[in-house]
BALUM-264028 format. One line per 5 residues: their letters; for each residue x, y, z of N, C-alpha, C. Coordinates in Angstrom, 3 decimals. Layout:
BEGIN
A	X,Y,Z,X,Y,Z,X,Y,Z  ...
//
This chain:
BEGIN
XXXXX	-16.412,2.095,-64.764,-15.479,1.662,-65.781,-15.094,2.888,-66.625  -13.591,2.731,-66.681,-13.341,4.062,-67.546,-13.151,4.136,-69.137  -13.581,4.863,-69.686,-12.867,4.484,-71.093,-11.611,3.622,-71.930  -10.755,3.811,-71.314,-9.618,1.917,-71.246,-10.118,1.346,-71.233  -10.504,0.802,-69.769,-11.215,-0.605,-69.437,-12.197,-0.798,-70.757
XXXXX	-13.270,0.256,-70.783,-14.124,-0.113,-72.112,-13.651,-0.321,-73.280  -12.531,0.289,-74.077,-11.923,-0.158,-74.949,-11.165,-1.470,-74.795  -10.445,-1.801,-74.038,-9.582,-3.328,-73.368,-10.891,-4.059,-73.544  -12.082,-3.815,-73.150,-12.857,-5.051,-73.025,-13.555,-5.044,-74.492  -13.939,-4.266,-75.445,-14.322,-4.337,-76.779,-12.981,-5.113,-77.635
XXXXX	-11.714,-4.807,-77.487,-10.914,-5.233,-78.412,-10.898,-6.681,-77.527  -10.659,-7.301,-76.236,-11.021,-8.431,-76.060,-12.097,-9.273,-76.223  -13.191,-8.877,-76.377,-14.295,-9.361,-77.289,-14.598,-9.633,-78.439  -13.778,-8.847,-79.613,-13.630,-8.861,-80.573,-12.177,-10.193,-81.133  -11.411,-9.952,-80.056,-10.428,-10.819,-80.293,-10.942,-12.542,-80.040
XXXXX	-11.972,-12.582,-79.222,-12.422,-14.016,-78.644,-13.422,-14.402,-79.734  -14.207,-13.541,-80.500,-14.638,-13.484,-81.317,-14.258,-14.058,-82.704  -12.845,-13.822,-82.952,-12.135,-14.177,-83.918,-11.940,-15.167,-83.514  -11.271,-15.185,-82.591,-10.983,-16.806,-82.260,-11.954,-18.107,-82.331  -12.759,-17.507,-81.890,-14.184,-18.405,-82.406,-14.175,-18.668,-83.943
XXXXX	-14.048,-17.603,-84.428,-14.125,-17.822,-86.261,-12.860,-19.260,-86.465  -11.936,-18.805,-85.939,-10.920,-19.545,-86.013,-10.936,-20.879,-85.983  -11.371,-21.058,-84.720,-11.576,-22.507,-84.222,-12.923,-23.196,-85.520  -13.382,-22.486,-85.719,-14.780,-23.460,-87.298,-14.009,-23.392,-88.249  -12.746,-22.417,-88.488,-12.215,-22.768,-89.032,-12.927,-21.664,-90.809
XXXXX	-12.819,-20.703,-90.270,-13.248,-19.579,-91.425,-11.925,-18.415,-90.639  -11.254,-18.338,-92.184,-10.001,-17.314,-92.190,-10.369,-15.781,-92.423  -9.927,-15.059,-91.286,-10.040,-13.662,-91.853,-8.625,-13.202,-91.521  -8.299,-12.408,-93.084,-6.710,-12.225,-93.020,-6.832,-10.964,-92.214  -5.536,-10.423,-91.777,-4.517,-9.618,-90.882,-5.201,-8.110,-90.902
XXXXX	-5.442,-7.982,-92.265,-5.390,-6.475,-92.887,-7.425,-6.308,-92.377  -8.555,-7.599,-92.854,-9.806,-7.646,-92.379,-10.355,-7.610,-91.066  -9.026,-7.850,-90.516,-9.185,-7.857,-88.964,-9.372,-6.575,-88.195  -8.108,-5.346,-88.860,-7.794,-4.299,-88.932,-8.922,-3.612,-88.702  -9.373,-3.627,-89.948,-11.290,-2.721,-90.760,-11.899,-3.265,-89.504
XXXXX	-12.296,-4.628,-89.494,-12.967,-5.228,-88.716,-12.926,-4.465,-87.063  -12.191,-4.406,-86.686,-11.368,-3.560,-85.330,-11.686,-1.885,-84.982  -11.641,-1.916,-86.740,-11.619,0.203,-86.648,-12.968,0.403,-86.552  -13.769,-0.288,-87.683,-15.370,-0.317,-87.611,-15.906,-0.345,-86.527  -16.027,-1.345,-85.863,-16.581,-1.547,-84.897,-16.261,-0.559,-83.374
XXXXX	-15.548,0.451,-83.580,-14.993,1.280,-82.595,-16.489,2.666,-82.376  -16.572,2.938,-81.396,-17.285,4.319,-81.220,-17.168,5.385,-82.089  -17.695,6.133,-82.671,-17.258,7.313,-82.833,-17.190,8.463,-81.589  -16.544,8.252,-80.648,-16.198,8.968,-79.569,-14.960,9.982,-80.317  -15.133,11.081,-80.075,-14.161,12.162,-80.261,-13.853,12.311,-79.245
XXXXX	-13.584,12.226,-78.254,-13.012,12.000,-77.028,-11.936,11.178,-77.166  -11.620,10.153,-77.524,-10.799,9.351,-78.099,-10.031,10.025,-78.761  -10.217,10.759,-79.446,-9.269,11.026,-80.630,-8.343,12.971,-80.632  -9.032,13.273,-78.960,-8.962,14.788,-78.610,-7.325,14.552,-77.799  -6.639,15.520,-78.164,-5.435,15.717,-77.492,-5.196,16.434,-76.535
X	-4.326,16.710,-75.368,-4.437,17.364,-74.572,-4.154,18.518,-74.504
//
Protein backbone atom coordinates (compact mmCIF):
# COMPACT_ATOMS: atom_id res chain seq x y z
CA UNK A 1 0.00 0.00 0.00
CA UNK A 2 1.29 3.29 -0.99
CA UNK A 3 1.06 6.42 0.77
CA UNK A 4 -2.45 7.55 -1.13
CA UNK A 5 -4.03 4.49 -0.56
CA UNK A 6 -2.94 5.10 3.22
CA UNK A 7 -4.09 8.50 3.31
CA UNK A 8 -7.63 7.60 1.14
CA UNK A 9 -8.09 4.99 3.75
CA UNK A 10 -7.42 7.30 7.06
CA UNK A 11 -9.62 10.18 5.64
CA UNK A 12 -12.26 7.31 4.86
CA UNK A 13 -12.19 6.17 8.30
CA UNK A 14 -12.37 9.23 9.73
CA UNK A 15 -15.24 10.18 7.48
CA UNK A 16 -17.33 6.82 8.58
CA UNK A 17 -16.44 7.83 11.83
CA UNK A 18 -18.27 11.01 11.66
CA UNK A 19 -20.89 9.55 10.25
CA UNK A 20 -21.33 7.40 13.08
CA UNK A 21 -21.31 10.60 15.31
CA UNK A 22 -23.96 11.65 13.04
CA UNK A 23 -26.27 8.99 12.99
CA UNK A 24 -26.48 9.30 17.51
CA UNK A 25 -26.93 12.28 16.50
CA UNK A 26 -23.92 14.54 18.17
CA UNK A 27 -23.00 17.63 15.75
CA UNK A 28 -19.53 18.47 14.88
CA UNK A 29 -19.47 21.66 12.80
CA UNK A 30 -17.49 22.02 9.31
CA UNK A 31 -14.53 24.06 10.63
CA UNK A 32 -14.07 20.86 13.90
CA UNK A 33 -14.03 18.49 11.35
CA UNK A 34 -11.17 20.33 9.60
CA UNK A 35 -8.77 20.30 13.11
CA UNK A 36 -10.27 17.02 13.59
CA UNK A 37 -8.81 15.80 9.96
CA UNK A 38 -5.39 17.84 10.26
CA UNK A 39 -4.74 16.35 13.81
CA UNK A 40 -5.13 13.20 13.29
CA UNK A 41 -2.72 13.16 10.12
CA UNK A 42 1.06 11.77 10.44
CA UNK A 43 3.64 13.95 10.86
CA UNK A 44 5.25 12.52 7.72
CA UNK A 45 7.45 15.17 6.00
CA UNK A 46 7.34 13.25 3.15
CA UNK A 47 3.99 14.49 2.62
CA UNK A 48 4.70 17.81 2.71
CA UNK A 49 8.37 17.58 0.52
CA UNK A 50 8.20 18.95 -3.04
CA UNK A 51 9.79 17.75 -5.91
Amino acid sequence: MDECDLLRDHISQLITFLNDLKNVEVQIDDKDQVVLLLCSLPLDTSLSRRP
